[in-house]
C-alpha positions as CSV (number, residue, x, y, z in Angstrom):
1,X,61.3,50.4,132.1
2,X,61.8,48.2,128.9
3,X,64.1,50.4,127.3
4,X,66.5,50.7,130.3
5,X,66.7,47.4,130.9
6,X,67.7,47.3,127.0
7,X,70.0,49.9,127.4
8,X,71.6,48.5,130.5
9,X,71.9,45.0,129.1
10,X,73.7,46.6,125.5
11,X,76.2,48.7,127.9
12,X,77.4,45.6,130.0
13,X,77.4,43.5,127.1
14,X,79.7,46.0,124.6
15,X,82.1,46.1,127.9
16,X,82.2,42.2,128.1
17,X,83.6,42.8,125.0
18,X,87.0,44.7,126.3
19,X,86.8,42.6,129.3
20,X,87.4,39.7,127.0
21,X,90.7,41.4,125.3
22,X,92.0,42.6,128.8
23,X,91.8,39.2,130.0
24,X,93.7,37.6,126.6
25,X,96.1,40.2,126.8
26,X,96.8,39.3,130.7
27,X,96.7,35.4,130.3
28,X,99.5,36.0,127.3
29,X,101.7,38.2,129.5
30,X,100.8,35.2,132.4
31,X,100.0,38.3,134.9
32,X,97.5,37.4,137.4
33,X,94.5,40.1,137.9
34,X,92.8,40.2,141.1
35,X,89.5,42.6,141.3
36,X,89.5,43.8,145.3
37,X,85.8,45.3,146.0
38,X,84.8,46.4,149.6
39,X,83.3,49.6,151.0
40,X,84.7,52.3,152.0
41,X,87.2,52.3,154.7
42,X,87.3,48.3,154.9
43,X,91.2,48.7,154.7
44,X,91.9,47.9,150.7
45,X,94.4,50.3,150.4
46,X,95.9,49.5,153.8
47,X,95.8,45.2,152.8
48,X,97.7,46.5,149.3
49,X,100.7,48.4,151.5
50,X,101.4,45.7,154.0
51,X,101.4,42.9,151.2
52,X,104.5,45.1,149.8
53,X,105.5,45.2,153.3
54,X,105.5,42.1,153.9
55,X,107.0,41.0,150.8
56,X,109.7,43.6,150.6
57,X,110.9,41.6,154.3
58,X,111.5,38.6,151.7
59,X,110.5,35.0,152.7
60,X,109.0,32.0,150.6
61,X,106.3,33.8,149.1
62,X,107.4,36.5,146.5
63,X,105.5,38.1,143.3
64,X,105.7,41.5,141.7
65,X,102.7,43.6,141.6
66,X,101.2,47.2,140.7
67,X,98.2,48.8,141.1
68,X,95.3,50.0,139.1
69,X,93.8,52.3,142.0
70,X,90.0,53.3,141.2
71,X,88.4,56.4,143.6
72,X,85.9,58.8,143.0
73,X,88.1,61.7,143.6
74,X,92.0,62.1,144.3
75,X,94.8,60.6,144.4
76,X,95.3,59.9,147.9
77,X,95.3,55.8,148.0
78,X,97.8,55.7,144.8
79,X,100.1,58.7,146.8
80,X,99.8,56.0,149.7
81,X,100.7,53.4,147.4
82,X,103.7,55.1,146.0
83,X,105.2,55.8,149.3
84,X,105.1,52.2,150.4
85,X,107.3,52.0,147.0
86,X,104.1,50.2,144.8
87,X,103.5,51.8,141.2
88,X,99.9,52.6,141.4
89,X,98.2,54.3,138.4
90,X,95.2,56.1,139.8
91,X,91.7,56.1,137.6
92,X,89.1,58.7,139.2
93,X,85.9,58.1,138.1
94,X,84.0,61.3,138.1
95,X,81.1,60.3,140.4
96,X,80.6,56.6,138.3
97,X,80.6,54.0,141.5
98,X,82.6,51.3,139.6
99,X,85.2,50.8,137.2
100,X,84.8,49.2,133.7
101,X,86.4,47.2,131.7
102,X,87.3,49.8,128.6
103,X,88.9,52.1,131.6
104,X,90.7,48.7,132.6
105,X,91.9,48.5,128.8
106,X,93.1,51.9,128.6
107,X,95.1,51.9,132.0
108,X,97.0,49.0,131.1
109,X,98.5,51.0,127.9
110,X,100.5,53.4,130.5
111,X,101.5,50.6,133.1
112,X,104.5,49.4,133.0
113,X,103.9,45.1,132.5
114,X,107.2,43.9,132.5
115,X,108.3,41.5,134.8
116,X,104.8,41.8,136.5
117,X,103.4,38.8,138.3
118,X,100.2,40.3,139.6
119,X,97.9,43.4,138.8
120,X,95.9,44.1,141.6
121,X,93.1,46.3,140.8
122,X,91.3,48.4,143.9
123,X,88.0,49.3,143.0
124,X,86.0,52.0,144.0
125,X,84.7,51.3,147.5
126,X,81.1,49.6,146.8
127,X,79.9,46.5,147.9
128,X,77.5,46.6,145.0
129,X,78.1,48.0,141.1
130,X,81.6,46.7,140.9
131,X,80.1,43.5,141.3
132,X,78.4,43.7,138.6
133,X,81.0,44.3,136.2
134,X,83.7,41.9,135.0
135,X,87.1,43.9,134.2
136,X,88.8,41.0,132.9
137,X,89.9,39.9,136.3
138,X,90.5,36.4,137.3
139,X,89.1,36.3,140.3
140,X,87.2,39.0,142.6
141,X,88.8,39.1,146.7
142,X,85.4,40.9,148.7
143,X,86.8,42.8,151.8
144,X,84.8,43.1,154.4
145,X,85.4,44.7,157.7
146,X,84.1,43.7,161.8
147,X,82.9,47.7,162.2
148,X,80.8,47.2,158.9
149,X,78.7,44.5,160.8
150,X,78.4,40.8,160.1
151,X,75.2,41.3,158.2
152,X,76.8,42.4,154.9
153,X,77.1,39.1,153.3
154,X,73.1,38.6,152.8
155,X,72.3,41.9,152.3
156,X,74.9,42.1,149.0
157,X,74.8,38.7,148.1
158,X,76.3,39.4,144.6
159,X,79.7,40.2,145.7
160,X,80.4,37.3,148.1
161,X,78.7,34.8,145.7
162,X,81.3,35.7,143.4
163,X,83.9,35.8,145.4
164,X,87.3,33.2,145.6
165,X,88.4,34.9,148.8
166,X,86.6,36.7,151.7
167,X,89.0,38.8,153.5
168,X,87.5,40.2,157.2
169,X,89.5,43.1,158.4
170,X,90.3,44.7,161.4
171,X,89.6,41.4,163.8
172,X,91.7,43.2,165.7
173,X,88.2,45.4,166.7
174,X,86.5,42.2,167.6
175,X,86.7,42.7,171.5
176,X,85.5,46.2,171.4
177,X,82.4,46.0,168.7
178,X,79.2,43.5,168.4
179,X,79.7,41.3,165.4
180,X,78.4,38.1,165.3
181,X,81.5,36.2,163.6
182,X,79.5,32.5,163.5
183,X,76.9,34.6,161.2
184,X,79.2,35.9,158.9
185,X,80.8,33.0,158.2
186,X,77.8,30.9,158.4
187,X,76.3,33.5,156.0
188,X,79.4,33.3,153.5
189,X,79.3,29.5,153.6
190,X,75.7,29.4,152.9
191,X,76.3,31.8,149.6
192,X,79.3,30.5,148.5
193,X,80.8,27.3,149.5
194,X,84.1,27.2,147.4
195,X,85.2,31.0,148.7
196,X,88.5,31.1,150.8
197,X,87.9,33.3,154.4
198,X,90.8,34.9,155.8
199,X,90.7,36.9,159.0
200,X,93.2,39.9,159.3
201,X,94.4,42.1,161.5
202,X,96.5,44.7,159.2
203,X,97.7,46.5,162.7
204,X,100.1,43.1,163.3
205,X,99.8,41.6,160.4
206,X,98.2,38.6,161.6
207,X,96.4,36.5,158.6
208,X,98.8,37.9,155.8
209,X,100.5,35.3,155.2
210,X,97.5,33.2,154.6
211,X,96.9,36.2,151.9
212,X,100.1,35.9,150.9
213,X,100.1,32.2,150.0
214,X,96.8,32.4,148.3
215,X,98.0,34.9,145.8
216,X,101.3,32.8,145.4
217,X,99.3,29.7,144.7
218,X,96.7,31.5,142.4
219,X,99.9,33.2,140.3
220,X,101.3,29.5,140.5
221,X,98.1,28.2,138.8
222,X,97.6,30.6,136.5
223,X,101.3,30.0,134.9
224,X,100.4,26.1,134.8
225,X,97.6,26.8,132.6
226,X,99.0,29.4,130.5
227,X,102.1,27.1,129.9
């Protein structure tokens, strides 16, 4: 058991390493990187086409942004991304159940950067390993939808501990399934004081701009600093 640990802790440790240089190379360029981890089906891939959606309509909040899209198998959720007119560069994984921070690295030399404001980056649906592993984000958004239940938040702790925004999906379900809403906030709150909570319903929209303004104010930030 001694040696895996070892093992484990020299692996994550070497891939702090390129997290470190993905995250130089972003503050230079002042691109924001934003690491979205949920399960699968929580409506990632959905929350990425609407923001273009909503920011193609125009309005006070505007950023450019592309897509590092991480999946198992296919290339279904960048295909969906390129037909809601976002450059997605898709990274299958093979069976791993996260993406790392060398894969991060590597994707970045066939992205186009210029002129980008924000690099979202869709992990593989997992409310556990891609917690665990820094890609040189600067900031982690956990998704988290009303059909999953409102237990998740205790039972994968690591995820919305680390979290700067909470995003709860599909409220638009909330008539029609059991979830205790008080819980999961209460539950969030009790983990993670500091994290942002959004509700959304990506059927109408309702929430986005919330999402939208955080993102906007995060970009904002991040080119005060870098400045």
């Amino acid at each position: 058991m001694g040696t895996v640990v070892t093992i484990r802790q020299a692996v994550m440790a070497e891939d702090e390493k390129y997290a470190a240089r993905v995250r130089e190379m972003l503050t230079k360029r002042k691109i924001l990187a934003v690491n979205i981890i949920g399960s699968p089906g929580c409506g990632k891939t959905t929350l990425l086409e609407r923001t273009a959606a909503c920011l193609g309509r125009g309005g006070s909040k505007k950023f450019s942004f592309r897509v590092i899209e991480g999946d198992i198998e296919t290339a279904r959720d960048a295909e969906r991304l390129a037909a809601a007119g976002v450059e997605a560069l898709q990274i299958n994984t093979k069976g791993a159940c996260h993406l790392e921070a060398h894969v991060i690295e590597n994707a970045l030399k066939s992205l186009d950067c210029n002129g980008l404001d924000v690099l979202f980056i869709e992990n593989v649906g997992n409310l556990v390993c891609p917690a665990e592993f820094d890609l040189g984000e600067d900031f982690k958004v956990a998704v988290s939808s009303v059909p999953e239940g409102a237990d998740k938040p205790l039972k994968y702790p690591m995820l919305f501990s680390q979290a700067a925004a909470v995003l709860l999906t599909k409220v638009d379900l909330l008539p029609y399934v059991r979830f205790d809403k008080d819980l999961f906030l209460r539950d969030i709150r009790a983990l993670n004081p500091k994290a942002l909570i959004m509700e959304l319903d990506l059927i109408s929209d309702a929430g986005l701009e919330s999402w939208l303004a955080f993102i906007a104010g995060r970009l904002e930030e991040k080119h005060h600093v870098a400045q």
